[in-house]
Residue, then its C-alpha position, 0 to 999 in steps of 0.5 A: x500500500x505504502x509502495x503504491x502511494x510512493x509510487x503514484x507520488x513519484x508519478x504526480x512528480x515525474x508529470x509536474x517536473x514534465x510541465x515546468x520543464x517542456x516550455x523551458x526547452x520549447x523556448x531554448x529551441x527558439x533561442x529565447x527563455x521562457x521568463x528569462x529576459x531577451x537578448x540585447x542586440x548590437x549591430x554595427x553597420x559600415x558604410x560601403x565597407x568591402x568584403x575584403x576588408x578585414x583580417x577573417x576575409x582576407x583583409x586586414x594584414x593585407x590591407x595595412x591594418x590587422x582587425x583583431x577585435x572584429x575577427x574574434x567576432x568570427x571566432x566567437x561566432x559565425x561568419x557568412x561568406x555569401x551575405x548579400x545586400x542591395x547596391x546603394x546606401x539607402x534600399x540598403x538600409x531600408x531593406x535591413x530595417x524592413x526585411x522588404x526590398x527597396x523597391x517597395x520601400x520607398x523607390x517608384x517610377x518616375x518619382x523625382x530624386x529628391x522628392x517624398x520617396x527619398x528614405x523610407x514611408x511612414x506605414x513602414x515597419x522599421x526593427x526598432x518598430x517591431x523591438x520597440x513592442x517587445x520592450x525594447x529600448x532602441x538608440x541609432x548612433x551615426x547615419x541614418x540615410x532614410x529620410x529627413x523631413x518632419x515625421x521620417x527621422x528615426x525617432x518617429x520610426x521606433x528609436x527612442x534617441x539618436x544621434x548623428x546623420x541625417x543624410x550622407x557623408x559625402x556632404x562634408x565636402x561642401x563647407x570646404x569647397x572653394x567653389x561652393x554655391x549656396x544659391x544654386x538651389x534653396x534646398x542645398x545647405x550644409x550637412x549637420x549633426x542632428x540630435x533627438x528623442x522620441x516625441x521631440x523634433x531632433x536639432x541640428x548641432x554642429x556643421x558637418x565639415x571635414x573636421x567633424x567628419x574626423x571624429x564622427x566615428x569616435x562620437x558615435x562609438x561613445x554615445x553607443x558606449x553610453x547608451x549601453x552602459x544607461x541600459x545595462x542596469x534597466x529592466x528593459x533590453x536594448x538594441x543598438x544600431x551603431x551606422x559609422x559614417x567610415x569608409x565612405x568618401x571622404x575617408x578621414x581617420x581621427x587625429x589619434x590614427x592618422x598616420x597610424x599604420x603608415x600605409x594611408x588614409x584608409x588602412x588609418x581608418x581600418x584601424x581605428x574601425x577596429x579599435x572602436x568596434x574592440x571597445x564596444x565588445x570591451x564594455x559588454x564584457x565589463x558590463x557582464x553583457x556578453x552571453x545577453x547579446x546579439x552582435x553584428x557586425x556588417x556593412x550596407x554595400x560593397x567598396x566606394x565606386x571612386x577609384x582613389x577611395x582604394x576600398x578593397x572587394x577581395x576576389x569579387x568584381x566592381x563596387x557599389x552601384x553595380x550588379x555585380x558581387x563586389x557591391x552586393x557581398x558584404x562581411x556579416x559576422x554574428x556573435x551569440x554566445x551559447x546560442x549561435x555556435x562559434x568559429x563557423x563559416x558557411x557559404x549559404x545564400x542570406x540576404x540582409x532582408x534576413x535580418x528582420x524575421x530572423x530578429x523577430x524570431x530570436x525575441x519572440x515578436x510577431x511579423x506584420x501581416x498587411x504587407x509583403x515581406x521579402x526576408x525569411x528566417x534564418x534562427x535556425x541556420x545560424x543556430x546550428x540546427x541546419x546546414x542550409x540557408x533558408x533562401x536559395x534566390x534573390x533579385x537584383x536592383x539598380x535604383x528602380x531598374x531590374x538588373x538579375x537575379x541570383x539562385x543558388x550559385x548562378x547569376x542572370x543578369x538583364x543587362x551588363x555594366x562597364x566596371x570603370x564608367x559604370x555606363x549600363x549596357x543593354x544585352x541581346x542576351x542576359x549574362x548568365x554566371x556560376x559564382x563558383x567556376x566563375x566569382x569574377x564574373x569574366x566568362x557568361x553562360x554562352x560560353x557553357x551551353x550545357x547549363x542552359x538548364x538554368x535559365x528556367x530557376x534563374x527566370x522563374x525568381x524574376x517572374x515570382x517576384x514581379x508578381x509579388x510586387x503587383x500583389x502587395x498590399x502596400x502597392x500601390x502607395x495612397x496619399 
């Protein structure tokens, strides 16, 4: 009788251990902790940084300046060597923030390039946007490059603070040109710094000339050093998106490395990226952050196309503006300890789409459903639970213009581009390229027409696209 109470106590035990415990590891599947508080998320974003740039692809040495802070990255997590992204600054950022492509963001036909569609709309749901109702608390330090009017700064599009740029570096130029016209055109002045918080209209601080752009970076790593360490304390987490204005033109290091590596300017400014990107990951280290936090580290496009910016794409052709690997292939190094697993390379297809549900997935957070969304998960892929990308396909733009598509290892490309004038060619025939025999992007399909076959795959991503494009319900825009 007593071995039979015994038992169907150890029974009742065994079924109550069963119910706490199963969530808890449902949880653990999804990368987040049932009760536990969600991870903090630092993404540090270049600007038109190349591939080869740093040590752990090939850079690095190589390039005038090691980059042992962003190398250990990689060896604390993974690293991807077929990250894509669009090829301007701002789709670029617009599809990072919105995991939807740039064309449906804010670029239309035969809209004016300055006009309304400049950035990113209003309805747009931003990652700050979708953090912000999971709690999260959201600062944007350096260029934001998505609008700049009343009502399209960050701080009306889900970031909590923000300081830095409205609009592009190369604005630094204008305060110190000698042949500067301010009455050209009522719209043309100079370039500040601008300051905000949420609720407030952001101010415009100091003129952005060449002096400032010397130290733009190191003020944009210490007010991100700040904010981590305001909120490493508060019951919220947070998420810091940390845009430095380097390696854009004009590439100017900090007085404190110029001249540092004696190999010029731009290994100047390697060097002091890596420095700075060693000084956030020091202070999540002091802070005991470590384990807590998602950190990225990648950049919005290929190399400068400016010759004398001597950006480096390692073995991939042309630069930003183009359609060819050397704009759309970025580093992408990601760090989640205990979660992601370390030292892991992978050539898998993702695009920087990617990052937007697969953010949402790592915090728990629901997807928009009125609109068509262009990224897919990755949680599972980059924790280790498989071995593939969830994307096997991606389409190709130049501004509003169509240029290809890429599925699995091959390209289509619609229409060529001249590598030094950047002068577009139309093509009796599109250019069809295997990225793996090929990765220069030298010798087109018709050199091999065995693999014909491809046409289909490659034409099928286009065709399902614009489909997709005539079925969103974003599309087209109202008032």
């Amino acid at each position: 009788m007593k071995s039979e109470k015994n038992a169907r106590w150890i029974a009742g035990l065994t079924v109550c251990i069963a119910v706490l415990v199963s969530p808890v590891l449902a949880a653990n599947e999804s990368g987040t902790q049932s009760g536990a508080r969600k991870p903090n998320i630092v993404l540090v974003l270049m600007d038109n940084f190349g591939w080869g740039e740093v040590g752990v692809y090939g850079g690095g040495v190589m390039r005038g300046a090691p980059t042992p802070n962003i190398d250990g990255i990689a060896a604390q997590g993974m690293r991807l060597t077929n990250f894509n992204v669009e090829a301007e600054c701002t789709p670029s950022r617009s599809a990072l923030l919105t995991g939807r492509y740039g064309i449906r963001t804010r670029q239309r036909e035969n809209s004016p390039p300055r006009g309304v569609w400049y950035g990113i709309t209003k309805w747009e749901i931003t990652l700050a946007e979708l953090l912000e109702k999971q709690g999260y608390v959201s600062g944007i330090f350096g260029k934001w490059h998505l609008g700049d009017t009343q009502g399209r700064f960050p701080t009306d599009q889900g970031f909590d603070e923000w300081i830095g740029l409205p609009r592009s570096s190369d604005r630094a130029f204008w305060p110190d040109s000698n042949s500067f016209q301010p009455d050209a055109h009522p719209d043309i002045r100079f370039a500040h710094v601008m300051s905000g918080r949420k609720g407030e209209e952001p101010k415009e601080l100091e003129v952005f000339d060449r002096a400032k752009r010397t130290v733009m970076d190191r003020e944009i790593t210490d007010n991100t050093l700040d904010f981590i360490e305001r909120q490493a304390t508060a019951a919220q987490p947070f998420f810091a998106f940390v845009t430095y204005t380097q390696t854009h033109e004009p590439v100017d290091p900090h007085p404190d490395f110029y001249g540092s590596t004696g190999h010029g300017s731009f290994a100047d400014v390697l060097a002091q990226t890596d420095t700075y990107v060693g000084e956030l990951l020091s202070k999540l280290d002091t802070l005991g952050l470590v384990e807590d936090t998602i950190f990225i580290f990648t950049s919005d496009n290929g190399r400068e196309g400016v010759p004398r910016s001597f950006g480096f794409t390692g073995p991939w052709r042309s630069g930003m503006f183009s359609p060819y690997e050397g704009s759309l292939r970025v580093p992408f190094i990601i760090r989640w300890p205990g979660k992601i697993p370390a030292q892991r390379v992978s050539n898998e297809m993702v695009h920087q789409l990617d990052v937007f549900p697969t953010i949402a997935q790592f915090v728990g957070a629901d997807m928009p459903t009125d609109r068509v969304l262009d990224g897919v998960d990755q949680s599972g892929f980059l924790m280790g639970k498989t071995e593939s990308s969830a994307r096997e396909s991606l389409v190709i733009y130049i501004g509003n213009t169509l240029f290809g598509a890429k599925w699995r290892d091959w390209k289509i490309l619609l229409k060529e581009m001249d590598s030094d004038t950047y002068a577009v060619k139309d093509i009796a025939y599109p250019s069809i390229y295997n990225l793996i025999v090929d990765p220069k992007e030298e010798v087109p399909e018709l050199n091999y027409l065995n693999d014909t076959w491809v046409d289909f795959p490659l034409y099928q991503v286009i065709e399902d696209h614009e489909a997709s494009l005539a079925d969103d319900p974003q599309l087209p825009v109202g008032d």
